[in-house]
C-alpha positions as CSV (number, residue, x, y, z in Angstrom):
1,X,-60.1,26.5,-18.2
2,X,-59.3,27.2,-22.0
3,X,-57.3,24.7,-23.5
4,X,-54.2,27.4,-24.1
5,X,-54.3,27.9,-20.8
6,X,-54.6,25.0,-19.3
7,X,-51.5,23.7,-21.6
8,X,-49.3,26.5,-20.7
9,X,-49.9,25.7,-16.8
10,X,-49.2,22.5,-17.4
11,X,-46.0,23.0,-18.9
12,X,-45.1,25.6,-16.5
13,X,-45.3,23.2,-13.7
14,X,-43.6,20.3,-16.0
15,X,-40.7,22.4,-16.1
16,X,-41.2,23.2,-12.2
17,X,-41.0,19.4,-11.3
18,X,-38.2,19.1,-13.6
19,X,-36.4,21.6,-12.0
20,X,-36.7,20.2,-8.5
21,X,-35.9,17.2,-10.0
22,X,-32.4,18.5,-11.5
23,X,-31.8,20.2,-8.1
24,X,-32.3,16.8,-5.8
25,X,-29.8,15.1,-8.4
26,X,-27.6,17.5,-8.1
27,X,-27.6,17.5,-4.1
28,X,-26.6,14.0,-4.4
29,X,-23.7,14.4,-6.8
30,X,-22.8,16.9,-4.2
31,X,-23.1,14.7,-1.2
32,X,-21.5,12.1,-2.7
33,X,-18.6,13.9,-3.7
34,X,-17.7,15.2,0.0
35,X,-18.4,11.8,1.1
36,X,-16.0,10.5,-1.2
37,X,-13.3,12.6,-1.2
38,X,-13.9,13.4,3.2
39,X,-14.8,9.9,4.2
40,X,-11.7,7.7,3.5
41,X,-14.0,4.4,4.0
42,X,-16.5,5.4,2.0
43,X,-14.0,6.0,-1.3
44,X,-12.4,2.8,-0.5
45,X,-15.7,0.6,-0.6
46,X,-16.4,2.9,-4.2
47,X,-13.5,2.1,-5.5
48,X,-13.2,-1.1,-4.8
49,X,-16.8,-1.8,-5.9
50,X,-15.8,0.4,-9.4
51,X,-12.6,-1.8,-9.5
52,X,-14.5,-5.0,-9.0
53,X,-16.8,-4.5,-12.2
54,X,-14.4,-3.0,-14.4
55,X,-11.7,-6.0,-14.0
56,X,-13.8,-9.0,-13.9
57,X,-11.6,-11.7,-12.4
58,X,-11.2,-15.2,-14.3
59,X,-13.4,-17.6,-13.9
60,X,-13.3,-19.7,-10.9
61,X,-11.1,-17.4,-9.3
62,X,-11.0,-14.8,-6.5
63,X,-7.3,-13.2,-6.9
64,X,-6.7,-9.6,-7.4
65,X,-5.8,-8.3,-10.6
66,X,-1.8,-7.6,-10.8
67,X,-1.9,-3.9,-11.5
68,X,-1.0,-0.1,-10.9
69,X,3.1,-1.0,-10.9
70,X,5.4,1.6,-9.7
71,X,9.1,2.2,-11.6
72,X,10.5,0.6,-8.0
73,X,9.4,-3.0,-8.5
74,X,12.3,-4.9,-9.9
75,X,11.5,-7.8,-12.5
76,X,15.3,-8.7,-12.6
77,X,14.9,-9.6,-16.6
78,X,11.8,-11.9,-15.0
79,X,9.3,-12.0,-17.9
80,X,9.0,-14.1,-20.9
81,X,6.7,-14.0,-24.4
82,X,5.1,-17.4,-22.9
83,X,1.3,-18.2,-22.9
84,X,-0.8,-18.5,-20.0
85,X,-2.9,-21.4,-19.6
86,X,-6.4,-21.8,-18.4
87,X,-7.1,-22.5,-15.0
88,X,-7.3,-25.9,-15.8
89,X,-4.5,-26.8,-17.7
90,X,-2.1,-29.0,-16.4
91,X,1.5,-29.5,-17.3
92,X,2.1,-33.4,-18.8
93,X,4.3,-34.5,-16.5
94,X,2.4,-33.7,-13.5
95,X,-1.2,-35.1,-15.1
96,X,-0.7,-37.7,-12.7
97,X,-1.7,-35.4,-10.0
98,X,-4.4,-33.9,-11.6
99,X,-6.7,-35.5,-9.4
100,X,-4.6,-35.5,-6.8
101,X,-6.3,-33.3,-3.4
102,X,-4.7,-35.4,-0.4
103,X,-2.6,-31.9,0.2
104,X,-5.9,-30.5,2.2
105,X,-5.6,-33.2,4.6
106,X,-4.6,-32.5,7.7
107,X,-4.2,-34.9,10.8
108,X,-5.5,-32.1,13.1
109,X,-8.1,-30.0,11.6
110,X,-8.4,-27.9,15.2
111,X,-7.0,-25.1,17.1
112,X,-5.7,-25.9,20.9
113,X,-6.1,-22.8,23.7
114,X,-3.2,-21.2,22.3
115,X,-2.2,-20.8,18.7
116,X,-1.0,-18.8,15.8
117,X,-2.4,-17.8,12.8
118,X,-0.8,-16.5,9.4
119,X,-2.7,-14.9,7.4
120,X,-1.6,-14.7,3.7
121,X,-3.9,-12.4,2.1
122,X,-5.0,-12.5,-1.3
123,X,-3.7,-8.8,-2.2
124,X,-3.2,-9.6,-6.4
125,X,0.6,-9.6,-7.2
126,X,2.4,-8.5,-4.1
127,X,3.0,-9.3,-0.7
128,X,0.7,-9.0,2.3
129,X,0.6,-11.4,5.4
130,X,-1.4,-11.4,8.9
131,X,-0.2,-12.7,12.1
132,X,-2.2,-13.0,15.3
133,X,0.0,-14.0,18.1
134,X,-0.9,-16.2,21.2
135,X,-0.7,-13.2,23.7
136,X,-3.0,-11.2,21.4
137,X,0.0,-9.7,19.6
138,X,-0.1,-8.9,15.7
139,X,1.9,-8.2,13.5
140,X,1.6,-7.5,9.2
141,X,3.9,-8.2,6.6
142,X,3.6,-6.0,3.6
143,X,0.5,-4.1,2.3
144,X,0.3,-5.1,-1.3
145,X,0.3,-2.6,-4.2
146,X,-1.3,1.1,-3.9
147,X,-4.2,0.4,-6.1
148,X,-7.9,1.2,-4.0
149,X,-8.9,-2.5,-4.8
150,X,-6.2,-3.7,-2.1
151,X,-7.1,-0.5,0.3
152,X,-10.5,-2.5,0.1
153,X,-9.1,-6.0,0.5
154,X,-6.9,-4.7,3.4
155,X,-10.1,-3.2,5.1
156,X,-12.4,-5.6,4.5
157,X,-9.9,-8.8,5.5
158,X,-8.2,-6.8,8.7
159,X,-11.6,-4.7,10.1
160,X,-14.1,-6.5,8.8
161,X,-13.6,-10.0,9.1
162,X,-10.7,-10.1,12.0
163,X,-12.0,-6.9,13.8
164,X,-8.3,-5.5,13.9
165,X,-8.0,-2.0,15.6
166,X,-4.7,-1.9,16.3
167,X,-1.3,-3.6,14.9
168,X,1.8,-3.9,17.4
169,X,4.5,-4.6,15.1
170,X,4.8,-3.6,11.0
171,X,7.5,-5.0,9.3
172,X,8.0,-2.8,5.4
173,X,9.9,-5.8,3.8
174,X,12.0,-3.6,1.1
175,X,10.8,-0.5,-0.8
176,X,8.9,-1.5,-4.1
177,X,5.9,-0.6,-4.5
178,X,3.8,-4.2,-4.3
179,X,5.2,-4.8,-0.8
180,X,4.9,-1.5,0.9
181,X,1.9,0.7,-1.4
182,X,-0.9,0.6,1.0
183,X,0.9,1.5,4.3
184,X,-0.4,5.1,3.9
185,X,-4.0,3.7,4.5
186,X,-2.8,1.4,7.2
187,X,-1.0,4.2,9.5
188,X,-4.1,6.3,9.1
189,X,-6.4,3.9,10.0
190,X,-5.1,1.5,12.5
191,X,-2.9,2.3,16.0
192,X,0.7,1.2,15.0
193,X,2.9,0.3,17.7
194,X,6.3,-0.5,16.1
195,X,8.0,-0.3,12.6
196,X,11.1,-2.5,11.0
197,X,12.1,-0.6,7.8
198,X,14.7,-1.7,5.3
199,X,18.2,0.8,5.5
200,X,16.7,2.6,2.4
201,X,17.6,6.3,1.8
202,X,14.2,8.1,0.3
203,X,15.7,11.0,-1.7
204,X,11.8,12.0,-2.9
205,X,11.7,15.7,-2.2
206,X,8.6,14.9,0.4
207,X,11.2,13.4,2.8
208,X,14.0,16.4,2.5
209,X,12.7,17.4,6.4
210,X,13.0,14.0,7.8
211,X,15.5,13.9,10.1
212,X,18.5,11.6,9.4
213,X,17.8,9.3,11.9
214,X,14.8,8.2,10.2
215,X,15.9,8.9,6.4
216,X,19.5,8.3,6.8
217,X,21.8,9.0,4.4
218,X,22.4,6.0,1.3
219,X,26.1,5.2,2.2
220,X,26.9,3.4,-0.9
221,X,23.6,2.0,-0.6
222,X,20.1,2.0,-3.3
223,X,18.4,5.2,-3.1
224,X,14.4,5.3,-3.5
225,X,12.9,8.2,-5.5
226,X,9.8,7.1,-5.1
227,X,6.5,8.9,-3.5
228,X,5.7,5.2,-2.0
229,X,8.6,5.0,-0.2
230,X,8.3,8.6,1.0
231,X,4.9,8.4,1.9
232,X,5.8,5.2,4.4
233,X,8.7,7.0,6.2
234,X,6.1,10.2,6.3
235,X,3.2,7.8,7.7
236,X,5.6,6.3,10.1
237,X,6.5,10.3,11.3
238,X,2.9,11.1,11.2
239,X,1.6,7.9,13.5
240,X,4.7,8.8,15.5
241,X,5.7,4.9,16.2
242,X,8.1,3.5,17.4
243,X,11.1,2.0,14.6
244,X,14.0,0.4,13.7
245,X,16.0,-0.3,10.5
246,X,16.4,-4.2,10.6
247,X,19.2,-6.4,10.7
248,X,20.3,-9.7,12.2
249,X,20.1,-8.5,15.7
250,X,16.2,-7.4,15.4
251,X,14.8,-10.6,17.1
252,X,11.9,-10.4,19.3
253,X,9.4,-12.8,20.7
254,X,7.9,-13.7,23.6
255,X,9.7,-16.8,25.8
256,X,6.5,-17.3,27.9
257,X,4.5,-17.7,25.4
258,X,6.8,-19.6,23.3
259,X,7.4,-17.4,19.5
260,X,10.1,-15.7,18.5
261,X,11.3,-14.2,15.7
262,X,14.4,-14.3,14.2
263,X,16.2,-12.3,12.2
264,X,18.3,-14.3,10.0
265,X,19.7,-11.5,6.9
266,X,21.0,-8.7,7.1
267,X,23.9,-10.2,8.2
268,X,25.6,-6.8,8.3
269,X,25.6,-4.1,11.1
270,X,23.0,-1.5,9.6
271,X,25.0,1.2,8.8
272,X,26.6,-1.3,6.7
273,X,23.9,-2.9,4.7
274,X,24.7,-2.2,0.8
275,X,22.8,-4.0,-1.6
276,X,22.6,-3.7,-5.4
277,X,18.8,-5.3,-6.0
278,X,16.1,-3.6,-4.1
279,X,14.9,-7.3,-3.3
280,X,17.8,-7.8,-1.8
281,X,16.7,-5.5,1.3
282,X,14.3,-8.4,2.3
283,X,15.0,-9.8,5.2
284,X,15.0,-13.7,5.6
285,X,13.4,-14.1,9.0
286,X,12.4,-17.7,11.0
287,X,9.3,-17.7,12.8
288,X,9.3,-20.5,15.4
289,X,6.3,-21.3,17.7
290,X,5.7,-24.9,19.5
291,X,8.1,-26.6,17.2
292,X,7.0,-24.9,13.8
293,X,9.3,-23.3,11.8
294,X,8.6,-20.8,9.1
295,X,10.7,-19.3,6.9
296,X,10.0,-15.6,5.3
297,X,12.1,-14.5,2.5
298,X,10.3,-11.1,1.2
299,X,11.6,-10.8,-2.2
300,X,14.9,-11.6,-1.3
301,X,17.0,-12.8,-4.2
302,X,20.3,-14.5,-5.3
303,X,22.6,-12.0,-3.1
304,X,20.3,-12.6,0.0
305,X,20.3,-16.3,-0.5
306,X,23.7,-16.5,-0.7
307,X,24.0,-14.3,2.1
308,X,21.9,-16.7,4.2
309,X,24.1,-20.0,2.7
310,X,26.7,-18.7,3.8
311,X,26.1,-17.6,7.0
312,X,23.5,-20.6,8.4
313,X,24.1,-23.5,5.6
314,X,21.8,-26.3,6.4
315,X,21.3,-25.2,10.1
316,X,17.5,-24.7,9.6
317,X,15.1,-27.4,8.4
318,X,11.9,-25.4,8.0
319,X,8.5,-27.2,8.1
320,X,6.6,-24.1,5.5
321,X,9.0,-21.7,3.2
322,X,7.0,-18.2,2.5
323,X,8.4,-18.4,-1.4
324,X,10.4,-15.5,-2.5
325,X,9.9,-12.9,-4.9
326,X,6.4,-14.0,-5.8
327,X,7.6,-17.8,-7.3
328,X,10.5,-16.0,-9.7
329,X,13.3,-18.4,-10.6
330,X,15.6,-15.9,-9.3
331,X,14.5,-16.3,-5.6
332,X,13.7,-20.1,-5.2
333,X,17.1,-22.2,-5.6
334,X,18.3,-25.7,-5.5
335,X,20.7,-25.0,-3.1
336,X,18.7,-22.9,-1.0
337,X,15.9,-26.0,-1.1
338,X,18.4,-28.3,-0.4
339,X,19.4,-26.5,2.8
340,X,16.3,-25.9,4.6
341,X,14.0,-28.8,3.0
342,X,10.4,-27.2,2.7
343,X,7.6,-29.7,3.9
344,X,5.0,-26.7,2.2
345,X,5.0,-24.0,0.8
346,X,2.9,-20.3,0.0
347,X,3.5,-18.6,-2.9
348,X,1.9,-14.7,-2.8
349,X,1.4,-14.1,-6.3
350,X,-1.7,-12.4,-8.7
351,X,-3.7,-14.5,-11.0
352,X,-2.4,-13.6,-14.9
353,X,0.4,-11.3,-13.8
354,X,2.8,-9.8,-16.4
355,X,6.0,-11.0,-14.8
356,X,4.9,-14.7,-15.8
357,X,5.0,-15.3,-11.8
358,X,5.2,-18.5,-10.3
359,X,7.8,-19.8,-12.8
360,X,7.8,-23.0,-13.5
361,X,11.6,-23.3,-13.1
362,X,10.5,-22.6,-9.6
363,X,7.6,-25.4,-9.3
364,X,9.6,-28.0,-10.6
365,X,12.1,-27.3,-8.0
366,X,9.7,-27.8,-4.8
367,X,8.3,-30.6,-6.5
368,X,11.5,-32.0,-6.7
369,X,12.3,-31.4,-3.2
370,X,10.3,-34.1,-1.7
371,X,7.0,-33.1,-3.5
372,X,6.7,-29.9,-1.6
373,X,3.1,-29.1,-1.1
374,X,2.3,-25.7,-3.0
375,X,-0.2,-23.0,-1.9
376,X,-0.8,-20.4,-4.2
377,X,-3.1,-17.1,-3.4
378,X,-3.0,-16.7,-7.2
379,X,-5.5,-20.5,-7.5
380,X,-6.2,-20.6,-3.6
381,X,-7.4,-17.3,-2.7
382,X,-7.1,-16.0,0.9
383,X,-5.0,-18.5,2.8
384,X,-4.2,-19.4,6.4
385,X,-1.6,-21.5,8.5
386,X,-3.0,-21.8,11.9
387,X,-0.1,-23.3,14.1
388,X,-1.1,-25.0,17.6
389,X,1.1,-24.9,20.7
390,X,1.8,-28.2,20.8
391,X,3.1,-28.1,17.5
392,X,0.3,-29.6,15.3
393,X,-0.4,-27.3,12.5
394,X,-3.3,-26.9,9.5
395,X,-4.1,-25.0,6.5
396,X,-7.0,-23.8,5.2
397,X,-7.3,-21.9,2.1
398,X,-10.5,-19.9,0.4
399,X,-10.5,-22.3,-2.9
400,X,-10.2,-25.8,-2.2
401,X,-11.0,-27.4,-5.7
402,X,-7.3,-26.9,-6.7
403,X,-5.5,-30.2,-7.7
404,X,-1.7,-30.8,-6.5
405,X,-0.9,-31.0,-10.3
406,X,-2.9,-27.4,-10.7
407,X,-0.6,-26.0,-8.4
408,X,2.3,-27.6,-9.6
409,X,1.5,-25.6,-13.2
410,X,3.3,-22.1,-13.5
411,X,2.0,-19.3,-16.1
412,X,5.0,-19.9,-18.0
413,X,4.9,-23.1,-20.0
């Protein structure tokens, strides 16, 4: 063949194989964006693998990154100009427990035939907790934030590591956006059996066909404008579920099997509740099972706690306190310590977050009550209190290599 032909064949079929090449390339891009954007699962695991590269956690650490805020989440004046220290760094007067690991220990390390187990997931700054329940019961607490990092966390802790298909009760703590911003993704991929919602008025223009039963009117009360709100009263329509506004007369448990639930604030009838703090709308509810007692407190702040001294005074003496409002000084009070007398306690918080979350105010206080024993998801990672019928109870937690005097070290020193 002459070499001017021969050349021009060959770069007739270089630009064929080129071409086929562009067009296989292309048929990807393609199928990956209808997978994307048609398989929900499929855009959760990219985004949180996009999400996981391009916000490197700190070393030694597993906790979520505290971002994608929402004008509904309250700070209450609750950030400072302070440093963070490293992961290491331990405040002077607590260098004495720098070593210090005896917290872990535990004089029964397994479960009986019957148990509970609380799940305080690692969700970055906001609030998301897991409980399984001895007749095969659960029930979640919060959803976190609505970035697609938690959609993964969520998916990967509920279906992937506890096989959860279906959720009998939700409880939507109060209407900012790090409590209640994945529920969306929860009500479309899990069966939901029943709903306590906080008396929240959603005046988002999404909601202005809800009836008023489920959007009632405000009464005095906050009003939510935001889509995260709306889009949790719309999920709740959508899924069809059961609900309920909570108050003091929502308890439920199960007498056979020896839980209940109790419904401690709002002390109001519902129609009445009026709060002027969105944190406020938290309900402070006492899990009991086989002797435990556990106290949540959502966010619930100064009004709530007041609320609840008022009401219960030192009625309770609770053996683990689910810290409010993330560790803010504003939510964890002498007085309120005082009263119930934590023996430990969780704090739900993101690692580096920009409301300076736990305060240190707020450390020093458990410490001083009785050297309360501190778990943070912030240094611990995924953690979970597994309660026994007989009343014995453990913790575990994903990062043991945290020292009592780590723990006892807030971001703002």
């Amino acid at each position: 063949m002459p070499k001017k032909k021969y050349k021009k064949q060959m770069e007739k079929t270089a630009k064929k194989y080129w071409l086929e090449i562009l067009c296989v390339i292309l048929a990807l891009v393609i199928i990956f964006v209808v997978c994307y954007y048609t398989i929900d699962a499929f855009k959760v695991k990219v985004d949180g693998w996009i999400a996981s590269i391009s916000q490197p956690s700190e070393s030694g650490s597993t906790s979520n990154s505290d971002t994608n805020f929402d004008t509904d989440s309250s700070t209450n004046g609750d950030t400072d100009s302070s440093s963070n220290p490293s992961g290491g760094d331990i405040l002077a007067k607590y260098q004495q427990y720098s070593e210090d690991y005896s917290y872990y220990d535990f004089p029964v390390t397994t479960r009986t035939e019957k148990y509970v187990e609380v799940h305080f997931i690692d969700i970055g700054q906001g609030g998301c907790m897991f409980i399984q329940l001895p007749d095969g019961k659960t029930m979640m607490i919060d959803s976190g934030d609505t970035s697609n990092k938690n959609k993964a966390t969520i998916k990967e802790y509920l279906t992937d590591k506890l096989h959860v298909e279906k959720i009998d009760y939700v409880l939507a703590t109060h209407q900012d956006k790090d409590h209640i911003g994945n529920f969306d993704y929860v009500y479309k991929n899990y069966s939901i059996g029943y709903t306590f919602l906080p008396y929240v008025h959603s005046s988002h223009e999404s909601t202005s066909a809800l009836s008023t039963k489920l959007n009632p009117p405000a009464n005095g009360g906050l009003v939510s404008a935001t889509k995260t709100y709306a889009d949790l009263l719309l999920s709740v329509e959508a899924e069809g579920t059961e609900y309920s506004f909570f108050n003091y007369n929502s308890d439920f448990g199960n007498e056979s099997e020896g839980y209940f639930f109790d419904f401690l604030t709002p002390t109001q009838e519902v129609a009445n509740i009026k709060y002027t703090d969105s944190n406020d709308y938290s309900p402070m509810i006492l899990f009991t099972y086989g002797g435990f007692d556990l106290l949540f407190t959502g966010d619930a702040e100064k009004q709530t706690i007041k609320e609840y001294l008022d009401t219960y005074g030192n009625r309770y003496d609770v053996d683990l306190l689910k810290v409010g409002h993330h560790g803010s000084y504003t939510s964890t009070t002498k007085e309120l310590l005082d009263a119930i007398n934590p023996e430990y306690a969780v704090i739900q918080v993101g690692l580096n977050n920009k409301h300076k979350h736990p305060r240190q105010e707020a450390l020093d206080l458990l410490y001083q009550n009785d050297m309360t024993k501190i778990f943070r998801n912030d240094l611990h990672g995924d953690i979970v209190l597994t309660i026994n019928s007989d009343g014995t109870f453990f913790i575990t937690a994903e990062n043991t290599d945290v020292s009592y005097g780590r723990a006892l070290t807030g971001i703002s020193v």
